[in-house]
N, C-alpha and C positions, 0 to 999 in steps of 0.2 A: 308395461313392458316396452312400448315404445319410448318413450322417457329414458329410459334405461340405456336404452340402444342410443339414442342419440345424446346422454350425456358421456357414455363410453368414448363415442367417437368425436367428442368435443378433445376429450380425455387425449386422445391417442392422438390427434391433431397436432393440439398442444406441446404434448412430446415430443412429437415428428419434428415441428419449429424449433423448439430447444435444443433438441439433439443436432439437426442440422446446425444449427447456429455454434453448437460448440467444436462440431467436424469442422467447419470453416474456417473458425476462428485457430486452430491448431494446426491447420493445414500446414504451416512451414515454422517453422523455428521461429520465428521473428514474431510471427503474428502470434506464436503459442507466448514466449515470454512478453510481449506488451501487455496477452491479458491477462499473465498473470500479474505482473505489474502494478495493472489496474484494481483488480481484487485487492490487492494487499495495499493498496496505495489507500483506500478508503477506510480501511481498520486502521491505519498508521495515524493518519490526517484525525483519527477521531480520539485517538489516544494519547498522540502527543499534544493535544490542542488542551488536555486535561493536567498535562501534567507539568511541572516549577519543580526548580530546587529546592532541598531539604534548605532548611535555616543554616545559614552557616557557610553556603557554598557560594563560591561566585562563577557564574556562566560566562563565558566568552562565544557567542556565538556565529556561525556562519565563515570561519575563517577559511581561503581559498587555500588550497592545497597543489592546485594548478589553476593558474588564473586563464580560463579558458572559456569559463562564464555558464557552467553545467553545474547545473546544486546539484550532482551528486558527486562533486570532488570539493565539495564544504564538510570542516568539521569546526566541531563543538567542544572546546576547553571546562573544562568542570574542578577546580581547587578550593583549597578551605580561604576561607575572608581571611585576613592578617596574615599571610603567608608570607613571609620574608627571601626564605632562603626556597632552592629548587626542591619540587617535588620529584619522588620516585617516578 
């Protein structure tokens, strides 16, 4: 019974620090989207580290769209290899 009792309030402890830690972290706008940012930023990183173009494609990537030196105003070109004329 004792064991019980005190892996409960391990338990609830535990929580207590999670929950606080996610109240804090959402406390304002800014701090809510960084972590979400963060979160998704690690699925991202593990997904696209997996994945190349299909045969046939050629990548251009990292092109500045505002050269202001923030990767997330880079994109990425994707057209077929022997492409001549303009793509749609």
């Amino acid at each position: 019974m004792k064991k019980r009792r005190i892996v409960i309030l391990v338990v609830a402890a535990v929580f207590g620090v999670c929950l606080g830690l996610v109240v804090f972290s959402l406390s304002t706008p800014t701090r809510a989207a960084n972590t979400f940012a963060k979160i998704m930023e690690i699925g991202d990183n593990r997904r696209l580290a997996e994945q190349s173009p299909p045969p046939g494609v050629t990548k251009i990537a990292d092109i500045a769209y505002i050269d202001d030196g923030d990767p997330y105003h880079l994109l990425d070109v994707y057209y077929p290899e022997g492409r001549t004329s303009r793509c749609p």
